[in-house]
Backbone bond lengths (Angstrom), bond angles and torsions (degrees), N, CA, C in turn:
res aa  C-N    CA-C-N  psi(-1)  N-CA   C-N-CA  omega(-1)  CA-C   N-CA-C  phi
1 X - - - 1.458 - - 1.530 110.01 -
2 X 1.915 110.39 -36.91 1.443 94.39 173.46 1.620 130.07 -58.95
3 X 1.310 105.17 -32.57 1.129 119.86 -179.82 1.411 134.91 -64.49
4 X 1.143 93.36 -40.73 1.656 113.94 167.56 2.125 101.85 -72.79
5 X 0.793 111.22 -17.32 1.614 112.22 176.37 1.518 107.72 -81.06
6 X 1.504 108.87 -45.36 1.680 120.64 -163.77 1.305 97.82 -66.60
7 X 1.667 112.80 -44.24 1.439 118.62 175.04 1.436 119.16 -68.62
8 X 0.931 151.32 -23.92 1.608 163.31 120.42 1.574 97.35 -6.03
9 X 1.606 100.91 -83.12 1.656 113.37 -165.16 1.267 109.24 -39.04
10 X 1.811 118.60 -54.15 1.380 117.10 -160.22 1.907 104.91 -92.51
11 X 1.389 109.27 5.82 1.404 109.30 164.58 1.567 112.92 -71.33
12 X 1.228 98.04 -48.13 1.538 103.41 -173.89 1.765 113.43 -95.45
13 X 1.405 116.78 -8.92 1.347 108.69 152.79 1.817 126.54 -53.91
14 X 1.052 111.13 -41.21 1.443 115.40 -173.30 1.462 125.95 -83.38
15 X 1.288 125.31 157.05 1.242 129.15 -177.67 1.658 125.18 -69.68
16 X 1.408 101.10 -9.17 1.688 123.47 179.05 1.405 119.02 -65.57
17 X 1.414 119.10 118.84 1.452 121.56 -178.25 1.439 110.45 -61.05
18 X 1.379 113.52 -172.88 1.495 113.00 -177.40 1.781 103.74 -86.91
19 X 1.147 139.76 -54.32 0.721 132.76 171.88 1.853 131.54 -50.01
20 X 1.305 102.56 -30.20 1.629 115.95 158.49 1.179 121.00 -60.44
21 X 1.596 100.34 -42.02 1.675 100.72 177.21 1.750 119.73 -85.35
22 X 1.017 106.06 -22.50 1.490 119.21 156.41 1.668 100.28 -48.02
23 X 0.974 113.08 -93.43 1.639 126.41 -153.37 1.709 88.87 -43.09
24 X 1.181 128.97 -45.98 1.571 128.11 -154.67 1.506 88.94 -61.32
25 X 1.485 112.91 -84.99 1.321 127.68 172.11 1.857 105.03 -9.54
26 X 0.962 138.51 -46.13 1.388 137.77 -160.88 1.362 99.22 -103.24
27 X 1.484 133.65 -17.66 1.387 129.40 166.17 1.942 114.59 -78.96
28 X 1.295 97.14 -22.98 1.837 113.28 -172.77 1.671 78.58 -96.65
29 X 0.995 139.92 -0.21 1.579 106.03 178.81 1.938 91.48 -120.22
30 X 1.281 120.84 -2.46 1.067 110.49 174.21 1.676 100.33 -80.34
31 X 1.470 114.95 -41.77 1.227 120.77 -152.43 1.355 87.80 -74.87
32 X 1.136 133.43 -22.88 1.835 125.44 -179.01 0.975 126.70 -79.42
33 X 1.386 108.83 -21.11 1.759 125.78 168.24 1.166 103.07 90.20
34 X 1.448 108.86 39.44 1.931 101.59 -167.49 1.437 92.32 -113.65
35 X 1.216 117.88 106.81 2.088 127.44 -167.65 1.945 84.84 -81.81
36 X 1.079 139.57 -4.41 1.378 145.81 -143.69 1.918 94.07 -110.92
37 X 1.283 99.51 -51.33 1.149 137.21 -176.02 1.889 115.54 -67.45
38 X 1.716 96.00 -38.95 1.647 101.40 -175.34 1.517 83.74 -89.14
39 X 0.899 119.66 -50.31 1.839 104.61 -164.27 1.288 118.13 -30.54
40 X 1.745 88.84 -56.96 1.781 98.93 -166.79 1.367 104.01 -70.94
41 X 1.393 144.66 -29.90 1.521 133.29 -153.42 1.921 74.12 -91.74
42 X 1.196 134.36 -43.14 1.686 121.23 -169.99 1.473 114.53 -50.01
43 X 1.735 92.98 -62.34 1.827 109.55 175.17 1.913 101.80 -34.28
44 X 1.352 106.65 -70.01 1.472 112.93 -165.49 1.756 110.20 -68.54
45 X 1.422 115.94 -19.77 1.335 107.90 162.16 2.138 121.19 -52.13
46 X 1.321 91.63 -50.10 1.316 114.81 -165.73 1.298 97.04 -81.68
47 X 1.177 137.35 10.10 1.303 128.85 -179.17 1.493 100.07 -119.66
48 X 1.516 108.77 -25.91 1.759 116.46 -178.55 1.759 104.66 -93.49
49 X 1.689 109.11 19.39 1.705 113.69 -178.98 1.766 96.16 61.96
50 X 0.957 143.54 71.25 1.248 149.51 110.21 2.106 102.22 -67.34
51 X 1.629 71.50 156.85 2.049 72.10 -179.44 2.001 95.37 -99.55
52 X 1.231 118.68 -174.48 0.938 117.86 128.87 1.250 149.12 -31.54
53 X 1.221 100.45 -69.38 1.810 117.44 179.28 1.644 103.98 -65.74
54 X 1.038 132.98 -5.06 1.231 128.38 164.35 1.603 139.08 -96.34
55 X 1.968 76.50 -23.52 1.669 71.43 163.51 1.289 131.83 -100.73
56 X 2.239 107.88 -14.40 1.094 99.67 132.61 1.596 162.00 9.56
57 X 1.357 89.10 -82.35 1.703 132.98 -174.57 1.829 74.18 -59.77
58 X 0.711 154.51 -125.97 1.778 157.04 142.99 1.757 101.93 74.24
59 X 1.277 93.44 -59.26 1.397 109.92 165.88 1.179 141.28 -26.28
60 X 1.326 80.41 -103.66 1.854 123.43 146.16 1.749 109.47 1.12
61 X 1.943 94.59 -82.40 1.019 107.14 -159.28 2.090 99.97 -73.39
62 X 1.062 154.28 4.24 1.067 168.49 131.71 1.553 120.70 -23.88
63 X 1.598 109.02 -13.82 1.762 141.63 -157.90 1.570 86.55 -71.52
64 X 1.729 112.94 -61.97 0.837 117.27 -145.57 1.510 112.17 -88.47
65 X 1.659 120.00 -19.23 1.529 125.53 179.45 1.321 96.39 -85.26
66 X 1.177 132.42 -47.24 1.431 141.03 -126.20 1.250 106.30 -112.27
67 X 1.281 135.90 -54.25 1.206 162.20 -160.35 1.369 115.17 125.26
68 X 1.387 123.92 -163.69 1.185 144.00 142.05 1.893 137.56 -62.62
69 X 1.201 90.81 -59.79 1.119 115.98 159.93 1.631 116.40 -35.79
70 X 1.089 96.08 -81.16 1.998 118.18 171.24 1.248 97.90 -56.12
71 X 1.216 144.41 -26.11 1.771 135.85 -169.97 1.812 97.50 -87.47
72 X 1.526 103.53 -37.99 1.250 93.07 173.77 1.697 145.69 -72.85
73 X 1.626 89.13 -37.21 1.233 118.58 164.71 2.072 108.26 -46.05
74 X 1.666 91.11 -36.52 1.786 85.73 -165.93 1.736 103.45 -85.60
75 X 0.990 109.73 -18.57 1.666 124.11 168.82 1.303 102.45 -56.98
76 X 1.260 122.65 -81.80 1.405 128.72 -175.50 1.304 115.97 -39.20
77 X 1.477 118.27 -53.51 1.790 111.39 152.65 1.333 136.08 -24.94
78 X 1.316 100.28 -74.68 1.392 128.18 168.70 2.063 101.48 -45.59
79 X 0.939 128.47 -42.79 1.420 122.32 -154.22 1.724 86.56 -88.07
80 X 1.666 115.89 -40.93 1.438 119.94 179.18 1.786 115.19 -40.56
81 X 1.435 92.48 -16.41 1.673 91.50 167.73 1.359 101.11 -141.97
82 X 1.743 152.18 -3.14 1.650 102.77 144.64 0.822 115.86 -64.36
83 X 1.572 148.04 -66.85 1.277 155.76 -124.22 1.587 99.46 -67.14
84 X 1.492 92.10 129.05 2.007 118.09 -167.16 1.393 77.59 -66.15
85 X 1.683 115.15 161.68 1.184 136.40 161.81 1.507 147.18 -65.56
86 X 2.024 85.10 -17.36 1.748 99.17 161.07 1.563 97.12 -103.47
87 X 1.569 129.58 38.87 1.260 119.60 145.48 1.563 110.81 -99.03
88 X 0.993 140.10 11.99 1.334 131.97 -163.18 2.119 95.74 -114.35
């Protein structure tokens, strides 16, 4: 419960919109390697109207800090929940 408060506090401390703070959150959980972590910030992107292709794009751009490798790995996460169900 503390935690979920601290995270509250410093949501609404900062100057970051919701959607900024969305996308960040899903770039720090790619960079952590937490696939547990991309789901939920994807699920809750797409539920706060993020598109796909944007959170994607999240990915993507990850090529260049992260590697390749790790950019892909966070794609494949990320796609583990856009991708419609007659894509599989």
């Amino acid at each position: 419960a503390a935690l979920q408060q601290l995270g509250a506090a410093l949501s609404q401390a900062g100057p970051l919109e919701g959607r900024t703070k969305r996308l960040v959150h899903l770039a720090l959980a790619i960079g952590a390697n937490s696939r547990g972590a991309v789901h939920s910030h994807a699920r809750r992107g797409l539920a706060e109207g993020l598109t796909a292709a944007e959170l994607e794009h999240v990915a993507l751009l990850a090529a260049t800090t992260l590697g390749w490798p790790h950019a892909v790995k966070g794609l494949t996460w990320i796609k583990d929940v856009t991708r419609a169900p007659s894509d599989e």
